[in-house]
N, C-alpha and C positions, 0 to 999 in steps of 0.2 A: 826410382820410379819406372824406368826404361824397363828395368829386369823384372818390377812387379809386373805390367803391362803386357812383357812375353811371356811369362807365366802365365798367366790369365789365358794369351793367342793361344798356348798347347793345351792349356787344359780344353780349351772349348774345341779344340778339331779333335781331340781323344775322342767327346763326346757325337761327331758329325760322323753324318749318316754313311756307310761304308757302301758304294755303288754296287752294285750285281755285277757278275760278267758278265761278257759280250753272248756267249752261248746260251746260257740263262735267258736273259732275255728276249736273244731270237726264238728259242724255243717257247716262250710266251707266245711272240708275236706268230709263231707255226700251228699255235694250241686253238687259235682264233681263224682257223681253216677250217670248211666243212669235213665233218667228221664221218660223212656218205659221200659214195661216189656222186659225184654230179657233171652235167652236162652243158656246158655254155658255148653261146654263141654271140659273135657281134663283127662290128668295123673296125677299121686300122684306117685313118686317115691324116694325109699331110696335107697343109693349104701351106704353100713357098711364097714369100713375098709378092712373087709376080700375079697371085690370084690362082696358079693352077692347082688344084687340087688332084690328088693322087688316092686312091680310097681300094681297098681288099676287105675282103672276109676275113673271116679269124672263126674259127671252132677251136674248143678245149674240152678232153674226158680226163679229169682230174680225180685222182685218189691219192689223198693225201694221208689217209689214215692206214692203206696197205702195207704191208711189210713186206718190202721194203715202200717208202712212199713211190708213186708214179703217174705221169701224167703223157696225154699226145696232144698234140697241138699241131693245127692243121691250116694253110692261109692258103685261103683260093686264089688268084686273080685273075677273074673271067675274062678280063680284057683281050689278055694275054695272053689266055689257056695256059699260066703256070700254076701249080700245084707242089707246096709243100706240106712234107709233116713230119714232125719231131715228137720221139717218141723219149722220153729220159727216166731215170731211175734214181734214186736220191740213197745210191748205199752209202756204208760206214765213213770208209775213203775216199767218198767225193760224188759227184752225180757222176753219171754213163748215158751217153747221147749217142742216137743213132737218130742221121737229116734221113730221109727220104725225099725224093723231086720224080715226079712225075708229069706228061704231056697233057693226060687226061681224066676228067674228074672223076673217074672210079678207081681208082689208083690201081690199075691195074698194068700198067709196066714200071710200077714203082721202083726205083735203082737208088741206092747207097750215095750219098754224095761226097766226092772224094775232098779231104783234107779237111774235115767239118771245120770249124769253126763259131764254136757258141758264142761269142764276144763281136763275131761280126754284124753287123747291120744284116736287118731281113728288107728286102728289095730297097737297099737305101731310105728305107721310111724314119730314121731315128730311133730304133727301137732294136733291142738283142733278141736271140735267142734266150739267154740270159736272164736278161729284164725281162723277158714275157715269161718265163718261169718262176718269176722270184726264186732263183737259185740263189743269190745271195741270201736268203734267211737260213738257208745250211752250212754257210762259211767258218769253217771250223777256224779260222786266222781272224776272226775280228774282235775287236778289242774296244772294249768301253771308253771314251772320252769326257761324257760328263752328264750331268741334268741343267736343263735349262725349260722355261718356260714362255710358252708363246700363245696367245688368244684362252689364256686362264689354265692350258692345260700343261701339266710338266711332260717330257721327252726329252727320254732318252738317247743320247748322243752317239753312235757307232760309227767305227771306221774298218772298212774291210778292204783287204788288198788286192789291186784288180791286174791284169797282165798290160806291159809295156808302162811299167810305172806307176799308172794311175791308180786310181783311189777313191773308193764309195765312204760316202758320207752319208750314214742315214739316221731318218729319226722315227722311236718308237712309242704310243704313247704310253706314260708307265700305268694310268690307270685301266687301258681298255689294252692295248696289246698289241692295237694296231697302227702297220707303219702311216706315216702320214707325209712322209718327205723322203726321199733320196738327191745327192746330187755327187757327182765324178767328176773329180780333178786327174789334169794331167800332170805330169813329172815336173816342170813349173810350176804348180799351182793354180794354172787357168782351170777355170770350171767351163768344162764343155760340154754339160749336161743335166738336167734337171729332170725330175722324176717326181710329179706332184698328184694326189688322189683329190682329185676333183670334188667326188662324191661316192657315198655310199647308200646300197639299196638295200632293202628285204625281198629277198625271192624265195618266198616257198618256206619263210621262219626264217630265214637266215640270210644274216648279213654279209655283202660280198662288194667288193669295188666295181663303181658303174662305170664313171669315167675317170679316166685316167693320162695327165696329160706328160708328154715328153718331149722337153725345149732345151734344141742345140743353139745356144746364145751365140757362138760365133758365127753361126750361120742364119740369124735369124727365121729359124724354121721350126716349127710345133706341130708333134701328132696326136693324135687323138687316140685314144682306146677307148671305145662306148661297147658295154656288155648289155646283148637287147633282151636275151631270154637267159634262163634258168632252169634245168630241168634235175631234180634227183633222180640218180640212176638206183637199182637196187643191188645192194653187194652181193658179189660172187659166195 
């Protein structure tokens, strides 16, 4: 009876459904990028336990359909008169990043910043260089973990490898493409980071992430990403 009953377990996983890769799929979730340059703009904000809130601009010219793809991304912070902007390129072997920092808003003594670091925090708000690119959806190293379904919908399971250890866990949805969740473990397995899409808007026909939120649980601290405008650029 025992050796009927495993017979039966192989025959029916012969039959179960054979997941996609990891690339595969990110490339779904990439296909669900505006296919026109466009032009957005919004806020970066952190509220700390204490009540102080910390708040920047953020501008993005995203061409993701370019060959090679590319994007800049720009964070004011008037407070302070600091001025950043990352310019990246999404070639074969990996993205290429160049920071720019500048004193003043026309970015005209713009200067190279030395020893870049995409993975580091932008003015300590909880958020990468990184993560504000979804560079992760062109991670030639991530690897399928499973299907799983959560509020009716199924999602896709991926694990992408991050520096000093750590480790993105993200999820994709299989019917629509897009991501709905991230979160990053450290070399222990503490999760130090959450990466959750709030919501999604229509701007101008197309669907694009409005808010977006990111919570470092061991420091009980959340930022915001709110996207306010929308504009199609026209291609080159």
């Amino acid at each position: 009876m025992k050796r009927f009953i495993s017979v039966l377990f192989l025959a029916a996983s012969g039959f179960a459904e054979e997941l996609p890769p990891a690339p595969q799929i990110l490339a779904a979730a990439r296909a669900q990028l505006p296919s026109h340059p466009v032009h957005m703009s919004g806020t970066l904000k952190e509220r700390a336990p204490n009540g102080f809130v910390k708040k920047v601009g953020v501008e993005m010219d995203l061409d993701w359909n370019a060959t090679p793809p590319r994007a800049a991304y720009r964070i004011h912070d008037e407070k302070n008169k600091r001025f950043q902007t990352l310019e990246i390129q999404w070639l074969p072997g990996g993205p290429v990043f160049q920071c720019l920092e500048t004193c003043d808003a026309d970015g005209v003594n713009d200067a190279p910043v030395s020893n870049f670091n995409p993975h580091a925090e932008i003015d300590n708000l909880g958020i990468t260089w990184s993560d504000l690119s979804f560079s992760f959806l062109w991670s030639p190293e991530a690897q399928t973990l499973g299907l799983e379904k959560k509020f009716g919908k199924e999602r896709f399971k991926i694990s992408i490898p991050r520096p000093g250890d750590h480790t993105l866990r993200l999820w994709i949805e299989k019917e629509t493409g897009r991501m709905a969740r991230a979160e990053e473990y450290d070399s222990e397995g503490l999760r130090v980071k959450v990466i959750e899409v709030k919501s999604v808007h229509k701007f101008d026909g197309l669907w694009m992430i409005k808010d977006l939120d990111i919570i470092r649980p061991e420091r009980n601290r959340r930022t915001s990403l709110r996207i306010d405008t929308l504009e199609i650029r026209p291609s080159d």
